[in-house]
FITOR-418870 format. One record per residue (C-alpha): residue number from 1; x, y, z; residue in one letter. Coordinates in steps of 0.001 Angstrom, whole numbers, padded with zeros to 6 digits. Layout:
<NUM; <X; Y; Z>; "A">,
...
END
This chain:
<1; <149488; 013274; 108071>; "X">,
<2; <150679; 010397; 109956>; "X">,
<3; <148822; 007237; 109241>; "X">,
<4; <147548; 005147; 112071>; "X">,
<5; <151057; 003319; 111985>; "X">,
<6; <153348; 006172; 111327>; "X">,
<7; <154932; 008475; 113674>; "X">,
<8; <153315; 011473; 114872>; "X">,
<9; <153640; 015602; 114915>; "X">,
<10; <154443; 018784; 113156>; "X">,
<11; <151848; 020217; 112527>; "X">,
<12; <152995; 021907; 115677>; "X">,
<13; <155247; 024184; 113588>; "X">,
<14; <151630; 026116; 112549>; "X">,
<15; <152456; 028812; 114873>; "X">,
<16; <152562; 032186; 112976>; "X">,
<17; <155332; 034999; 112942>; "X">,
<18; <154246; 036443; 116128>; "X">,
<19; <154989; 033360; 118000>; "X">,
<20; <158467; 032569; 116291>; "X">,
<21; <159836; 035466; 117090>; "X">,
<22; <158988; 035193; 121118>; "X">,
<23; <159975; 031733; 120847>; "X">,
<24; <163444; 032859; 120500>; "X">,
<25; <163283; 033861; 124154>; "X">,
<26; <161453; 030474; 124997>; "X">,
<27; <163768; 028203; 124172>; "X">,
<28; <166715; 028903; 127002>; "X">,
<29; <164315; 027277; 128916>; "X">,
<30; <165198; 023722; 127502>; "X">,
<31; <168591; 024522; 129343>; "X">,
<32; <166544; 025002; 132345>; "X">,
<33; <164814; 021881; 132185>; "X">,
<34; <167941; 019736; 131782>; "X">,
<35; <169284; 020978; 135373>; "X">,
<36; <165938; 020707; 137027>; "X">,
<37; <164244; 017350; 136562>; "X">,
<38; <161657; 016194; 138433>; "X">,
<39; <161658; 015067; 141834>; "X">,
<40; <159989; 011748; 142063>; "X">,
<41; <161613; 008767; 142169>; "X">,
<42; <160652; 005347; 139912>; "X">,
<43; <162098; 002074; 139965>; "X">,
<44; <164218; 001448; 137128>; "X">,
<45; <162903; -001538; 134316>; "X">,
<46; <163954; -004951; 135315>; "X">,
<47; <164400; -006160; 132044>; "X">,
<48; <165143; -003505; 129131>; "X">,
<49; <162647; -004506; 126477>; "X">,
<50; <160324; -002543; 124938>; "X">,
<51; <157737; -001755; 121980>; "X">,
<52; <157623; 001176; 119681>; "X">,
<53; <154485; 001957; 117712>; "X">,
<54; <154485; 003728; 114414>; "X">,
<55; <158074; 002411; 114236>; "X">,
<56; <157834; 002785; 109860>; "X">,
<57; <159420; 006536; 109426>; "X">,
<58; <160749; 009521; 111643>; "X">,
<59; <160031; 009582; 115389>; "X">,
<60; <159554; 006015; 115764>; "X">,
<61; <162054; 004358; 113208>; "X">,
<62; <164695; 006783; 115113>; "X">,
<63; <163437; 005817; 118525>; "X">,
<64; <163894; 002390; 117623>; "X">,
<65; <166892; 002773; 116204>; "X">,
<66; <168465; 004338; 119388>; "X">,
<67; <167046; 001951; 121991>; "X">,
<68; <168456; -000712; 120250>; "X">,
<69; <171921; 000774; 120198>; "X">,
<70; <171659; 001525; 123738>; "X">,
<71; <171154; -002140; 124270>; "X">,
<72; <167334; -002593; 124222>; "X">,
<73; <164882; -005333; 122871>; "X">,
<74; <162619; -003352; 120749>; "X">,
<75; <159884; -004529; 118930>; "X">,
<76; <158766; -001837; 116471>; "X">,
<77; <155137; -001532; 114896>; "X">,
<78; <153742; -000712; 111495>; "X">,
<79; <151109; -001426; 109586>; "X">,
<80; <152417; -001959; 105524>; "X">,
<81; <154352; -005050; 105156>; "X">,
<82; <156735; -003353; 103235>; "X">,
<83; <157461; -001348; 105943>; "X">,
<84; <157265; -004502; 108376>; "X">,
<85; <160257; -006059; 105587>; "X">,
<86; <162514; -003041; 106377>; "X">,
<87; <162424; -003261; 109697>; "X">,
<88; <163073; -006789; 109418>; "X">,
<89; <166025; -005874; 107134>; "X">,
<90; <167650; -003801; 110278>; "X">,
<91; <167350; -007163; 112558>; "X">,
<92; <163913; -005976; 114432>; "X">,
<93; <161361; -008316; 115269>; "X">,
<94; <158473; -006407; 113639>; "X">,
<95; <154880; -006501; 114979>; "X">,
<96; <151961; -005384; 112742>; "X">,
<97; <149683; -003074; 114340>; "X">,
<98; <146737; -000824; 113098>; "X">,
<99; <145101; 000942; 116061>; "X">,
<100; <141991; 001474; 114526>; "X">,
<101; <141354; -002022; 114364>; "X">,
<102; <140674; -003842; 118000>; "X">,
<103; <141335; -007192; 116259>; "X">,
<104; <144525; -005826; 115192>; "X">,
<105; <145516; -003923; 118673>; "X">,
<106; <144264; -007805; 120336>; "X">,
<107; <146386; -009683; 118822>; "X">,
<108; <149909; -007247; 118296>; "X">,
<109; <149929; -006974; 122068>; "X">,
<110; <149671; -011441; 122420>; "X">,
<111; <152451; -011019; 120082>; "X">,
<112; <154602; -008449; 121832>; "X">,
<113; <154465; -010837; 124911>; "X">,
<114; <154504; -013942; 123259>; "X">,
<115; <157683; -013021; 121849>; "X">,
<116; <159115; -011233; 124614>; "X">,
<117; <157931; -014090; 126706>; "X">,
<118; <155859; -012281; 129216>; "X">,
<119; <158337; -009773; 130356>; "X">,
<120; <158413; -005794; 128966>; "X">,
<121; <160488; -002950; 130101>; "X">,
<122; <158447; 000016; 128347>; "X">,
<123; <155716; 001203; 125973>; "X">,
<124; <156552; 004227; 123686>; "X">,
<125; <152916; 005247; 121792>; "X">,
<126; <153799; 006888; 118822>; "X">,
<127; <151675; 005807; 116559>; "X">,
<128; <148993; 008138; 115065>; "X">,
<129; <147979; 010939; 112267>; "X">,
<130; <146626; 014408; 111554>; "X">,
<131; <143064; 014909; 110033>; "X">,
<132; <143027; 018216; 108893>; "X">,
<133; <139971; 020170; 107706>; "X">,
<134; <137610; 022538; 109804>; "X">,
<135; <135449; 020802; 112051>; "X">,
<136; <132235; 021828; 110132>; "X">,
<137; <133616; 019846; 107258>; "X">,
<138; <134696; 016927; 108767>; "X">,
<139; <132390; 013691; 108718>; "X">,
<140; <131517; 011872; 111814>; "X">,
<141; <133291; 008991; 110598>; "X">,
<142; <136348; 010780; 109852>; "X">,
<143; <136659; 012291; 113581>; "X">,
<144; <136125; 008887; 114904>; "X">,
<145; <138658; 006995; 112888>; "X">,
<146; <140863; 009945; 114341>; "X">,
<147; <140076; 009395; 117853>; "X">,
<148; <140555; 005934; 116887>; "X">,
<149; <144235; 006097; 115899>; "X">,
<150; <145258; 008721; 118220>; "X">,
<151; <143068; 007913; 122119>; "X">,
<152; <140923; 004842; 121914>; "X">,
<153; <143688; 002506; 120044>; "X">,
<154; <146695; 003803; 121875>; "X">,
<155; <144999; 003577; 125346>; "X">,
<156; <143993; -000252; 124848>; "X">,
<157; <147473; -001045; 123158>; "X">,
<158; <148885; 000432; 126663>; "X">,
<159; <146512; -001253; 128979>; "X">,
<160; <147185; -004643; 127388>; "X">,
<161; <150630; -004466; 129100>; "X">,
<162; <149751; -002852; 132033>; "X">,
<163; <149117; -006404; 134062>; "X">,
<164; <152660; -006715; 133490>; "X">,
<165; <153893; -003661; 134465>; "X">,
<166; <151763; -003806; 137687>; "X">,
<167; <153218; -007443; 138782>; "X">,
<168; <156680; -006386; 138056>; "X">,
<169; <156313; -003359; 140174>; "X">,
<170; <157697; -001204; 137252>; "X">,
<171; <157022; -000110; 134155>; "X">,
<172; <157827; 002938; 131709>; "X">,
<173; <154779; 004406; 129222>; "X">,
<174; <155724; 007171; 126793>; "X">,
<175; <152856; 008823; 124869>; "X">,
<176; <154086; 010961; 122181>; "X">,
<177; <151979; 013831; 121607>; "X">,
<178; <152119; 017247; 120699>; "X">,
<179; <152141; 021111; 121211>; "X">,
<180; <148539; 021227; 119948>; "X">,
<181; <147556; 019409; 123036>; "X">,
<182; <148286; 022282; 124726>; "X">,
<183; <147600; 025218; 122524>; "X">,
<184; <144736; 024878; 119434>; "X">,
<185; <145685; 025867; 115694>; "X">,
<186; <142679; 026106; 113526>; "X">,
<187; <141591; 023957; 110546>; "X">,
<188; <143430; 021057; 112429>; "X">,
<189; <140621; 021261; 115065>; "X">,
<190; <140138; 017458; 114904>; "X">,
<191; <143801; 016457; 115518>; "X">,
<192; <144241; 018913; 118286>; "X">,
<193; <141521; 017625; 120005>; "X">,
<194; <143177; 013960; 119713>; "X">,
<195; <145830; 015046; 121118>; "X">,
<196; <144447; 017593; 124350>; "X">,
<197; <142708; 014128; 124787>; "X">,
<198; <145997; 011793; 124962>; "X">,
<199; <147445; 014336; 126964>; "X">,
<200; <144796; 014338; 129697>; "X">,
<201; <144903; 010204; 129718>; "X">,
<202; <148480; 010937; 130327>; "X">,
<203; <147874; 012826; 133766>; "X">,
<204; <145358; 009927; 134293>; "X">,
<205; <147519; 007198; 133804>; "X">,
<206; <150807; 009056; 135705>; "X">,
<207; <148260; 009659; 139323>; "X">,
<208; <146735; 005919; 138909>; "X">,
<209; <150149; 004473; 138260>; "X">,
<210; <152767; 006095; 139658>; "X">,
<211; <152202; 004368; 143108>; "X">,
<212; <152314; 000708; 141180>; "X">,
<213; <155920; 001897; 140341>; "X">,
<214; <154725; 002698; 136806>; "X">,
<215; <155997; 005531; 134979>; "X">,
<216; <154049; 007979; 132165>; "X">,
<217; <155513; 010913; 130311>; "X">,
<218; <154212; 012991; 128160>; "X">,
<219; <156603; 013787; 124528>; "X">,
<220; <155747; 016953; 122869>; "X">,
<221; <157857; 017378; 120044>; "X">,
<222; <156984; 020577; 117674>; "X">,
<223; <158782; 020981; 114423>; "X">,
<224; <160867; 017875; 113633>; "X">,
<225; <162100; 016898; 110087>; "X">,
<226; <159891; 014050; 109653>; "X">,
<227; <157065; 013436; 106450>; "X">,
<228; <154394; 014293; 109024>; "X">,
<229; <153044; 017423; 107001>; "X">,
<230; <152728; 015077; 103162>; "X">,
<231; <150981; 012961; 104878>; "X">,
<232; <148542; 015106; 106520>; "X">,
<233; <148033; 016141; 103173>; "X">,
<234; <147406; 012887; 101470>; "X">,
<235; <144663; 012600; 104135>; "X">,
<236; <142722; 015624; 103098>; "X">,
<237; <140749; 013554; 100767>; "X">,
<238; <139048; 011280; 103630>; "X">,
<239; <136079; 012152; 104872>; "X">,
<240; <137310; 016125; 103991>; "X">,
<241; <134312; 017968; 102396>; "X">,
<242; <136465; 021126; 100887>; "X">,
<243; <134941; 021573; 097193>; "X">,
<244; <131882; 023203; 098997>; "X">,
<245; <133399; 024621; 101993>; "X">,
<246; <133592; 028618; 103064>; "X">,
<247; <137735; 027274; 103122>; "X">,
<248; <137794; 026369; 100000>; "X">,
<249; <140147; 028724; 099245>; "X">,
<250; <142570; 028004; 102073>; "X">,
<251; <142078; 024130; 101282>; "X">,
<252; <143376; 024581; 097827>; "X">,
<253; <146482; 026663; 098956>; "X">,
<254; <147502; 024635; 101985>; "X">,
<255; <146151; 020975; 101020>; "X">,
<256; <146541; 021151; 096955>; "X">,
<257; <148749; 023287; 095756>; "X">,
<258; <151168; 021291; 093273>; "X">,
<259; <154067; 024387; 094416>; "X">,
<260; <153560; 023404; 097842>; "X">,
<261; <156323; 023372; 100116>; "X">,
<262; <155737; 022700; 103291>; "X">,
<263; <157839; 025240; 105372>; "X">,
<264; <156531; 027136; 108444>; "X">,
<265; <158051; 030462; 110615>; "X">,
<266; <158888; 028236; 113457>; "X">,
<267; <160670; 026072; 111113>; "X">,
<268; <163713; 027644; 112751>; "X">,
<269; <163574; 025423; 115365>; "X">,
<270; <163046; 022467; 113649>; "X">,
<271; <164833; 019349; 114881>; "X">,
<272; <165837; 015638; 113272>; "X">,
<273; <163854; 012887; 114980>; "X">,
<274; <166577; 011851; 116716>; "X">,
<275; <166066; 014717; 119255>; "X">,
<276; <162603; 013515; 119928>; "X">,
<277; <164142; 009786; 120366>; "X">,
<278; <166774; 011244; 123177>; "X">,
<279; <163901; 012217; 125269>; "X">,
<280; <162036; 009063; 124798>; "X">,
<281; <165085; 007079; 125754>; "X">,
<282; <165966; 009740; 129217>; "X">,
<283; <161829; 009178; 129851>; "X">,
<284; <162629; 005307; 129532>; "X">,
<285; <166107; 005346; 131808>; "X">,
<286; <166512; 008116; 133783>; "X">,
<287; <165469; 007442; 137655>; "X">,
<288; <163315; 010317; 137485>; "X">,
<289; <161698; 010768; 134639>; "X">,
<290; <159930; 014005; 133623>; "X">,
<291; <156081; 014078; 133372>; "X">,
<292; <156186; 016414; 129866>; "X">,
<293; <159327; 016717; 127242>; "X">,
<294; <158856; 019808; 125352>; "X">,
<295; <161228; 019147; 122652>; "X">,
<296; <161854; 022355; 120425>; "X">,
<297; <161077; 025413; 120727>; "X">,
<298; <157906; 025886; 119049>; "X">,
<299; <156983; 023141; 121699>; "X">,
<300; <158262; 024883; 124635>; "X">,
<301; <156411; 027920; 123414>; "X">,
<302; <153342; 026738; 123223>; "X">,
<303; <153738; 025212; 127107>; "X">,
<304; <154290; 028935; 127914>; "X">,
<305; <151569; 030202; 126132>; "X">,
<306; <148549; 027635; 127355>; "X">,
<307; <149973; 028513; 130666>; "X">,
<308; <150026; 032305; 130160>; "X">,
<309; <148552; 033911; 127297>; "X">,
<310; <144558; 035077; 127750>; "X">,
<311; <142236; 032969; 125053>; "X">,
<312; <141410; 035892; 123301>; "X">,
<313; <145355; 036965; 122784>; "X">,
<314; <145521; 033420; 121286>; "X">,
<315; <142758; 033722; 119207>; "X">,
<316; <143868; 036774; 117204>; "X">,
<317; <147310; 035630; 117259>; "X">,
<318; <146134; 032024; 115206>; "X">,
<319; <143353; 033001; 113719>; "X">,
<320; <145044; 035139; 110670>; "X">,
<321; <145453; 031609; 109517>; "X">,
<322; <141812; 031770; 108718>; "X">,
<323; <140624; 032740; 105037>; "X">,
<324; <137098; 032241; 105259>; "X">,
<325; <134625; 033348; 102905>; "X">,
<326; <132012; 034885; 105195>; "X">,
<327; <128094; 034355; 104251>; "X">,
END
């Protein structure tokens, strides 16, 4: 799990044997997508300042990292102030930010521009977490503080800064999602439905801004060395109902086990978070930036397979996962 300030996505890495083994095949076509970027053309950012969300570990503390080297003004997000001291240690300008708190999204956004002085190059969303559980077993409050996080708190962080984008003419937006936008693992139902969300608001934003001059790309990492998968674990408890539930079973083993060690088959193509950070910054500078990253592998993969493989050959593929009890 990612809290609401923390970076986003592995839980991509899910993907059974079957999978791995025919993403093997996938992956040449990252080599593909490097010699054919899109066509359309976008005004490059006036000024090169921008703000990274969930800026505390992984994704976004290496995204940060790297704009600044390549001669950005970043303002990084979290939530803790010990993480808000660290970054402060490596000579950021810190904002604290909790997206499931509109008080909270309010006033980070005054501050972004208060201390940028009205002028902002970019938005990178990465900011969010993974509620896992069955849907059956999931409280109402517990899918709404995920929807929260992950859509409603990301999409009025963005629009804050929009105004700005629109009178400058330009404008990049990078929402970092993941390969369970695209394809559905289960027992993370609620997370994957966060994140088909985000990635529809993406296609949203990119046809209502594109002809402002405003650019939107979608990130979709997979597998990437980052404390993603602890921390979807350390969430289990909230709003979870598992002592009860037909999974049970599959709760204990994934979610308690004290021998727990987090690997998966696609793990093969796992990649630092610096990879992920590379596409954010080519999204940010490149004249024509892409409308999706696939990152890995496992996240190219599961592009191929929402595009090509029949529901019910994706059911029986993901389902093994499932352990239920049955009545």
């Amino acid at each position: 799990m990612q809290p609401a300030g923390g970076a986003t996505n592995a839980v991509e890495s899910t993907f059974p044997n079957q999978l791995a083994a025919t993403a093997r095949d996938t992956i040449q076509l990252e080599h593909a997508e490097q010699s054919h970027p899109e066509g359309k053309r976008y005004p490059l950012v006036g000024e090169k300042v921008v703000v990274v969300t969930g800026a505390s570990t992984g994704i976004g503390r290496a995204t940060a990292r790297m704009l600044k080297g390549r001669g950005w003004r970043v303002f990084p997000t979290a939530r803790s102030r010990t993480d808000l001291d660290l970054l402060r240690g490596e000579g950021f300008q810190p904002v604290e930010l909790d997206l499931t708190d509109p008080d909270s999204v309010e006033q980070a956004a005054k501050e972004v521009l208060e201390l940028s002085q009205g002028v902002l190059g970019a938005v990178v969303n990465n900011a969010g977490y993974g509620q896992p559980g069955a849907l059956e077993d999931l409280s109402r409050s517990a899918l709404r503080k995920q929807f929260e996080a992950n859509v409603f708190g990301t999409l009025e962080f963005t629009n804050r800064f929009i105004p700005v984008f629109r009178a400058q003419q330009s404008g990049r937006i990078v929402l970092v999602s993941s390969v369970v936008g695209r394809v559905v693992i289960p027992l993370m139902g609620a997370y994957c439905a966060s994140k088909f969300a985000l990635e529809a608001a993406g296609d949203a934003l990119r046809m209502e801004l594109g002809p402002a001059g405003i650019s939107v790309s979608l990130v979709e990492p997979g597998p990437i060395a980052t404390s993603f998968r602890k921390r979807t674990v350390s969430e289990a408890a909230r709003g979870l109902e598992t002592k009860h539930s037909v999974f049970a079973a599959q709760y204990a083993k994934e979610l308690a086990g004290p021998e727990r060690t987090y690997l998966r088959p696609t793990d093969i193509f796992r990649k630092p978070p610096e990879a992920v950070a590379a596409k954010i910054a080519h999204a940010l500078e490149a004249r024509c930036p892409r409308a999706r990253y696939p990152v890995t592998g496992a996240a190219w993969l599961g592009d191929w397979a929402a595009r090509f493989l029949p529901a019910r050959l994706k059911d029986w593929m993901l389902e093994g996962k499932i352990k239920a009890i049955k009545n």
